[in-house]
C-alpha positions as CSV (number, residue, x, y, z in Angstrom):
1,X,89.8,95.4,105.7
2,X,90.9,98.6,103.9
3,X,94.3,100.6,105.5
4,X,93.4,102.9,108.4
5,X,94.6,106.3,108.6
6,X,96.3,105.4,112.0
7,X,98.1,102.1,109.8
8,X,99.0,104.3,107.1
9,X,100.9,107.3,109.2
10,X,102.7,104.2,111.2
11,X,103.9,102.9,107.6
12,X,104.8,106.3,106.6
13,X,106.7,106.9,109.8
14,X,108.5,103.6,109.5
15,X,109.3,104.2,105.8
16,X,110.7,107.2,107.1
17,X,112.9,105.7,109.0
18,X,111.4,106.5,112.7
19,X,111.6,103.6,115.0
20,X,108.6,101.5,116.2
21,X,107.8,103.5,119.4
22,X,108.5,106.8,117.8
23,X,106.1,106.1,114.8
24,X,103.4,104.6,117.1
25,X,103.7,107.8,118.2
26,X,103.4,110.0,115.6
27,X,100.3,107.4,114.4
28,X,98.6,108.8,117.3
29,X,99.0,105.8,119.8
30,X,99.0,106.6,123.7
31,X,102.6,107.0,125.0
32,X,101.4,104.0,128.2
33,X,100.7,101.6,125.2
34,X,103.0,103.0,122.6
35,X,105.1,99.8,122.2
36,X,102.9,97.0,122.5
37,X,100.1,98.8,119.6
38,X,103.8,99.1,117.7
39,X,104.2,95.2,118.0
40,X,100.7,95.1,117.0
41,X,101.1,97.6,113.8
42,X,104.0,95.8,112.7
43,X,102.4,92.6,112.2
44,X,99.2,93.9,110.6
45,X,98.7,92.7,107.0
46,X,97.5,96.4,106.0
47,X,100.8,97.9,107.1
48,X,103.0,95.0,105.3
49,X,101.1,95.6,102.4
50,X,101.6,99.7,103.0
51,X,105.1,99.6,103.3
52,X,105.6,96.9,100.3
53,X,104.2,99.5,98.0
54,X,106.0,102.8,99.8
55,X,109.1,100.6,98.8
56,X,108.5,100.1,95.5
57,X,107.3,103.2,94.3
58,X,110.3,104.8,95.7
59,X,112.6,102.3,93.6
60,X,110.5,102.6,90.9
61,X,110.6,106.8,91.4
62,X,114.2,107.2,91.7
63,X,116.5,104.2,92.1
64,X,119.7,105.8,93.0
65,X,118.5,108.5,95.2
66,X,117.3,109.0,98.8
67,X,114.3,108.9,100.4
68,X,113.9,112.9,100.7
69,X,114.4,113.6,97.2
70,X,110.9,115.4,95.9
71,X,109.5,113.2,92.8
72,X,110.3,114.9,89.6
73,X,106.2,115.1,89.2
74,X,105.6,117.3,91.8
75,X,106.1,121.2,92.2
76,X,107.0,122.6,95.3
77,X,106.5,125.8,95.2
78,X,102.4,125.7,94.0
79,X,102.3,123.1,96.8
80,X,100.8,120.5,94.6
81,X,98.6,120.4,91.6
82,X,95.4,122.5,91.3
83,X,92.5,121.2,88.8
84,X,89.7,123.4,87.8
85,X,87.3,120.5,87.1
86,X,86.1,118.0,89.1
87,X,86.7,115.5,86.8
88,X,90.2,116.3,86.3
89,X,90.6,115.5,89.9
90,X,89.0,112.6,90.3
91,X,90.9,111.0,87.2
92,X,94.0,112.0,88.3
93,X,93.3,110.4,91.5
94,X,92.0,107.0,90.8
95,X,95.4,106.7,88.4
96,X,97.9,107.6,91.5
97,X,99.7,105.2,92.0
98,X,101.0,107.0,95.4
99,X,97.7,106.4,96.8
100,X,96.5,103.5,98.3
101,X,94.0,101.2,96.2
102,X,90.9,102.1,98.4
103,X,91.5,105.8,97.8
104,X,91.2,105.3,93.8
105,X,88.5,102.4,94.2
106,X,86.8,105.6,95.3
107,X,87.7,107.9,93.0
108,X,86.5,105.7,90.1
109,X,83.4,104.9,91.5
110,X,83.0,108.7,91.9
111,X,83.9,109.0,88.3
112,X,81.4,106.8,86.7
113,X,78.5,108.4,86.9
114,X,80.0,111.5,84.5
115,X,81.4,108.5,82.0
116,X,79.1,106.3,81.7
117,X,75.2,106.6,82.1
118,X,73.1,104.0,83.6
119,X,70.6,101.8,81.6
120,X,66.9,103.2,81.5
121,X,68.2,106.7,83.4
122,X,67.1,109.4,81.6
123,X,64.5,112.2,81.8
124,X,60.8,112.2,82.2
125,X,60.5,113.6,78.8
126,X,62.4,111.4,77.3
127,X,60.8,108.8,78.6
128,X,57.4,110.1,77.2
129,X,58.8,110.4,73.9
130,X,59.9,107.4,73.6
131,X,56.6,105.4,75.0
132,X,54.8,108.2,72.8
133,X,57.1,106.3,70.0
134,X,56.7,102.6,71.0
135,X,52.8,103.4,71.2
136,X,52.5,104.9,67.7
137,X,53.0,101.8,65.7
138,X,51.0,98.6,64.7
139,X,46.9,99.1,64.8
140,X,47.3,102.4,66.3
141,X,50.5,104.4,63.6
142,X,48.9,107.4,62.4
143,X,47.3,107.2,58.9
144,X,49.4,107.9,55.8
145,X,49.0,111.5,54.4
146,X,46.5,111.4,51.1
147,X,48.2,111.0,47.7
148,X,49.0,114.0,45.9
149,X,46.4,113.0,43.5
150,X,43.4,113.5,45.6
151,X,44.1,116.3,46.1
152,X,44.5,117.7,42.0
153,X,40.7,116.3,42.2
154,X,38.8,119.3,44.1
């Protein structure tokens, strides 16, 4: 099963350093039940697996520092990046590797269709051009023009 968005703000609340209640809480869990969906969280493969790569992208990132420190990658004061093509975007996304696989999974499917066209998809008239083509050979090729020397005979 793929990381909920409930998972992930418990794994990012953790990696923050928020204790289990508190990030149960800001994952959206009812205060009543609070601690025992925390127990529940904490075991989940989804959020192991969450927190495993939080970890190492933050060693990777910056070894010696904190975890507030802003990445070196990212402006603060445009508030992010801002692409003018979709495709930009999408490329950008899918090789993140701050997101969660799912997340680019999706973004490269989303990008295929604008790299690589499917087998036999193309337009109606090219597809009558190109049975017009396949047609026009064998018993049915149009006949070779007359030689050059017919025609000196009128």
């Amino acid at each position: 099963m793929a990381l909920t968005k409930q998972q992930a703000a418990y794994a990012e609340a953790r990696f923050a350093g928020a204790g289990k209640r508190e990030a149960a809480l800001a994952a959206g869990c009812p205060p009543k039940t609070a601690t025992q969906a925390a127990a529940k969280l904490e075991k989940h493969p989804n959020v192991i697996a969450h927190l495993a790569r939080l970890k190492h992208l933050e060693s990777e990132a910056t070894p010696a520092a904190g975890r507030d420190v802003v990445p070196p990658d990212v402006d603060v004061e445009l508030g992010g990046e801002f692409f003018e093509d979709p495709k930009e975007l999408l490329r950008h996304a899918m090789n993140d590797r701050r997101l969660d696989p799912k997340t680019r999974i999706q973004a490269a499917v989303a990008l295929l269709p604008f790299e690589h066209q499917k087998r036999g998809e193309s337009g109606k008239k090219e597809q009558q051009t190109n049975a017009a083509e396949s047609v026009a050979t064998g018993r049915f090729a149009p006949a070779p023009p007359p030689s050059r020397q017919l025609k000196l005979v009128n």
